[in-house]
N, C-alpha and C positions, 0 to 999 in steps of 0.2 A: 557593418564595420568599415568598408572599403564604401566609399566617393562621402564627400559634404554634402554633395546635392541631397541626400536625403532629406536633410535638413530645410531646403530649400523647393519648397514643389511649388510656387507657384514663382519663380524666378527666373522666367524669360524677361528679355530686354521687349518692351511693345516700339514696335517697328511702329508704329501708327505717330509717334513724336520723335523730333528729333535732338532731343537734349537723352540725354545721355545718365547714370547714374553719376554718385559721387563717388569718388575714389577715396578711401580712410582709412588715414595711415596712422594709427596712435603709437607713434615713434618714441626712442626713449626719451626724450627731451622735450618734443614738439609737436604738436596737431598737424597732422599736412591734410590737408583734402582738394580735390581738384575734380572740374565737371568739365567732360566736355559737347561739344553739336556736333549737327552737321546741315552744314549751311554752303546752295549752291555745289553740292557736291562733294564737297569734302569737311572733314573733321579740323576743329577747330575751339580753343579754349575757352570757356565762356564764364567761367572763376575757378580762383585757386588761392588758398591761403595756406601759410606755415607759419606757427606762431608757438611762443614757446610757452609752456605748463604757467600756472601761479604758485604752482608748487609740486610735488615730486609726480610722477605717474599711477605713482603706488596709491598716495593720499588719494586721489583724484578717482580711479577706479572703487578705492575701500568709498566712496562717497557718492555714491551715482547721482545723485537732485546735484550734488555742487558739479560732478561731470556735465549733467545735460543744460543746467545755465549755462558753463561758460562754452559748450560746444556752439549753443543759441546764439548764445552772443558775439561769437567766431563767425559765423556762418552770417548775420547781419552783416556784417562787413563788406560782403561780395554778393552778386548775383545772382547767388547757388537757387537752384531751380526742384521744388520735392524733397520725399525724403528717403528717394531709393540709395543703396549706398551697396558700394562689393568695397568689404572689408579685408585687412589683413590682421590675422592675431598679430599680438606682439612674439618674439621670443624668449623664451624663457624656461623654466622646468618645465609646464607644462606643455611644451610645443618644442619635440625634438625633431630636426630635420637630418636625414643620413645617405648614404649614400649607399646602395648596394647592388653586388653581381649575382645573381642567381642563372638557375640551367632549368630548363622545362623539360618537362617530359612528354612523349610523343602527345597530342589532342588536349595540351593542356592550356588554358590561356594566361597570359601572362599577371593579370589579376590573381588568378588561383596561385599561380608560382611565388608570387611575389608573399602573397599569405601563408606556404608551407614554409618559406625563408625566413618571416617573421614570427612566426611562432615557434624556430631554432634558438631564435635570438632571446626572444621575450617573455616566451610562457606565458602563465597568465595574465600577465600584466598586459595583455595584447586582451584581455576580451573588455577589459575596461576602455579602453580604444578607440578611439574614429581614426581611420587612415585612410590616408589619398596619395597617391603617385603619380609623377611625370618620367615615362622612357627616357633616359637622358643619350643612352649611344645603345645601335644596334649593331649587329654583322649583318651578313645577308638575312633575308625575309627565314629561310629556310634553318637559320644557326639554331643551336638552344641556346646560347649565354647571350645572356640580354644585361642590361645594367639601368638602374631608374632611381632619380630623387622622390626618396618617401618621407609624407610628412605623419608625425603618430602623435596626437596630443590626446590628451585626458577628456574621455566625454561628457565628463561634468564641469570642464573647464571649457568646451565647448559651448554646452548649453547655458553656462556662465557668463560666458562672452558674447554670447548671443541675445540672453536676459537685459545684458548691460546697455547694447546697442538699443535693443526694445526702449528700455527704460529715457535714453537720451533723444526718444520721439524719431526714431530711424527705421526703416524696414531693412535689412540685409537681403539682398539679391543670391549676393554668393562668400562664400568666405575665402580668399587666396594666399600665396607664398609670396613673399618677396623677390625669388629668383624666377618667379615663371613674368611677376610682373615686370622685372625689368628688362628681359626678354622679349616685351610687347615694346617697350619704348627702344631697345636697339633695333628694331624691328623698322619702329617710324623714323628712326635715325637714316636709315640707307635709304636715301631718297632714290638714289640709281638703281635697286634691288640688286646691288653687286653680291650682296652676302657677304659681308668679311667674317673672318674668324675674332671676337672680341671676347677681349678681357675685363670684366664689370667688375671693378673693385670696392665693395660696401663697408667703409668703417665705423663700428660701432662702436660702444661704450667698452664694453667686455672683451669682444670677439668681431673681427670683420671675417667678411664672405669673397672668397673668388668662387664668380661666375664664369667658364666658360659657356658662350654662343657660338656654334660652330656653323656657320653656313647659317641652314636653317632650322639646324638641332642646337637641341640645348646638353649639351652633352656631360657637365660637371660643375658641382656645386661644392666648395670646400669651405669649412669652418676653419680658422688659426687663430691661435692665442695672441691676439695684438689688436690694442684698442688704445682711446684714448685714455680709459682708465688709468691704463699701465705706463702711459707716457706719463701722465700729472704724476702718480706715485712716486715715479723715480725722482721727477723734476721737485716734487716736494720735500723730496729725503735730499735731493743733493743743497738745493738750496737752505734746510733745513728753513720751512713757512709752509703755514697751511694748505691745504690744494688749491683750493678760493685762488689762494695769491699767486699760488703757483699756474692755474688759469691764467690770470690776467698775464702773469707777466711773458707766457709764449703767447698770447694775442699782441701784447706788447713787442717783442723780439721776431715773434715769426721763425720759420725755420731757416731762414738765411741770418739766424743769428751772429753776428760779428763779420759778417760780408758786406752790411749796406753801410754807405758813407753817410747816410742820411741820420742814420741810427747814431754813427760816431757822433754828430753836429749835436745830436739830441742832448739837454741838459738830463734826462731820465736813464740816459746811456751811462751804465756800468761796464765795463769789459769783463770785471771777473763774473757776473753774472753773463753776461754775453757767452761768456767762457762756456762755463756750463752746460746752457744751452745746448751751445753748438757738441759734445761730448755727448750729451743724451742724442740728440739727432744724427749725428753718427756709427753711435750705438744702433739706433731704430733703422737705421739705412740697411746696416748687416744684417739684422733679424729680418725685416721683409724682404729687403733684395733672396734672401735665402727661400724665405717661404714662396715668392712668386717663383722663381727658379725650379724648386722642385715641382711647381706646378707645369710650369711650359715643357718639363720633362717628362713631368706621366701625360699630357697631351701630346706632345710630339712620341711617343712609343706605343700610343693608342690610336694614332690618324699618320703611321707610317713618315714621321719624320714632318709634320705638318706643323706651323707656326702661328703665332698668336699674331696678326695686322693691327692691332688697334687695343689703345687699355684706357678706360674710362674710369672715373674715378665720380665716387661722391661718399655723404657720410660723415659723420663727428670731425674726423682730423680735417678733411678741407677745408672748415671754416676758418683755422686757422691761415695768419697770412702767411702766405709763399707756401702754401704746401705743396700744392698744384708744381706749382717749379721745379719744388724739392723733387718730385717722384718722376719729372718728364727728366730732369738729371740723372735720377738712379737708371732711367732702364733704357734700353737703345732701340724700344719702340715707342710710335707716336703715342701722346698722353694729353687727355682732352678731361673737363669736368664736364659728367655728363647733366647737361641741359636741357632739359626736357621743353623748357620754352621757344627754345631756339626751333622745334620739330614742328612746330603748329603755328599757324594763322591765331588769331584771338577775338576776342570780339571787341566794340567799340566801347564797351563800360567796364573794359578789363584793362590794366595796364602790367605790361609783366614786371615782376620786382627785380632790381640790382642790385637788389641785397646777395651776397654768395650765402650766406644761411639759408636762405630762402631754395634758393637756386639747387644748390648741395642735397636737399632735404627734399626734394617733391618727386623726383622720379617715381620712387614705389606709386604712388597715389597718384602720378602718372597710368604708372599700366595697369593698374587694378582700374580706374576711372575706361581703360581702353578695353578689358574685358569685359564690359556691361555694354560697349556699342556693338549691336547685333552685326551689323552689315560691315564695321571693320573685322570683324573674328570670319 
């Protein structure tokens, strides 16, 4: 029940080559994958693609032959090398991520501790199970209260997902979370090995994720109600138009709605829509500035008054324009979209994209791509 690796026995990285597995992100909107080398000594990108479904995620998976064409055809695109790949599921029912404190008892290890805490929680529904954890904050070596991100998905959703990858012509090396990979890529981010304390902010469709990376722990991973979903919703009830439209028209506005002059010049410039806009993004300002808030306070009461250095952002809402802006406005530490390209050298048949879609969307398959090089772990 406890680690993936079972799944996986024959899923060492062979040090003997230096290309690397893929990294596969089947995101809710978008393929991301990304390989990287090592060449000359260091790690270095060698393809990367992010490109968006032909149709929903759902269709695409209920379809595997039409999955593993247009993955093929993805994958033509670039230089991708093999077909080893460290996966991450997607999230969703079947793949619950949580956070929890447990106490061990004298000779016990924290594996076992962590399974009498989950079968508290779960009951049965724990022997249908694969589960895997990450320590996320400790006390002294000697404390019993430990704390760890545990991932519990459905075993048959596993071997599900794993049948699927089979089927789209891939070997899976290993299966991962999204919050340990982006923990690889803040990792490659501190070129000085200062360790900052960072804030990874993941916006998703439903639900985004605050990451804390403390140092060199990973110490907190929180789920919060606030997605793009919930921006369209509202944006399509106040303008009363379909979500479709109500998409375009914050690609169209951005979140400096009714602040640009440039907007004003525009013939496609409405004000009372401008209006709007800008009301929903204010509204959104008070709900996350809130939820990030309560977070830097269970962090600062848990690392003795200790503060967040750095908040990194990627994920659905960035694509949008000015978001990035919007959110280094709301909060009064530095705010960077995190760039996974900007951390690596590349190769000469590679060129990194300027798309911010692109950019926004690769991190995970970033560091899932950095957990299959032996000699970076």
């Amino acid at each position: 029940m406890i680690g993936l690796n079972r799944f996986f026995p024959n899923s060492n990285h062979d040090t003997a080559t230096n290309i690397g597995p893929i990294g596969f992100d089947l995101g809710n909107d978008r393929l991301n994958m990304l390989q990287m080398e090592w060449v000359n000594g260091g790690l270095r990108i060698r393809a990367a693609v992010s490109t968006p479904y032909p149709c929903s995620r759902e269709e695409l998976i209920a379809q595997p032959a039409r999955l593993a064409t247009y993955i093929k055809e993805t994958l033509n695109t670039q230089s991708f090398a093999g077909k080893k790949i460290v996966a991450c599921m997607p999230y969703g029912d079947d793949l619950k991520l949580v956070n929890i404190d447990f106490r061990k008892v004298p000779e016990e290890s924290d594996q076992n501790a962590i399974i009498r805490e989950l079968r508290e929680r779960y009951g049965n529904e724990l022997e249908q199970s694969v589960v895997d954890y990450l320590l996320i904050r400790s006390n002294d070596n000697g404390h019993s209260e430990r704390s760890a991100l545990v991932a519990i998905a459905k075993r048959q959703s596993v071997l599900s997902y794993l049948d699927l990858i089979r089927k789209a012509g891939f070997e899976a090396m290993a299966l991962d979370i999204g919050p340990a990979a982006l923990a690889r890529v803040i990792s490659a981010l501190d070129k000085e090995k200062s360790h900052p304390n960072v804030l990874p902010i993941n916006f998703g469709k439903q639900h985004s994720y605050l990451t804390v990376v403390w140092g060199r722990r990973h110490i907190l991973d929180r789920e919060i109600d606030f997605g793009e979903d919930l921006l369209l919703d509202r944006l399509s009830q106040s303008l009363k138009v379909p979500r479709d439209e109500a998409k375009e028209l914050l690609h169209q506005y951005g979140f400096n709605a009714g602040k640009r002059k440039d907007n004003k010049a525009s013939n496609d410039y409405d004000p009372k829509t401008a209006k709007k806009i800008s009301t929903l993004i204010e509204q959104a300002a008070t709900e996350l500035t809130n939820e990030i808030n309560k977070t830097l306070i269970y962090i600062a009461s848990k690392t003795r008054g200790g503060s967040v250095e750095h908040v990194y952002l990627l994920g659905s809402i960035i694509r949008f324009p000015h978001a990035a802006q919007w959110l280094n406005d709301l909060l009064s530490i530095p705010v960077d979209i995190l760039d996974p390209f900007s951390c690596f050298d590349h190769s000469d048949n590679f060129t990194p994209p300027n798309d911010q879609e692109c950019v926004v969307s690769s991190a995970i398959a970033t560091g899932l791509a950095l957990r299959g090089m032996a000699r970076h772990a």
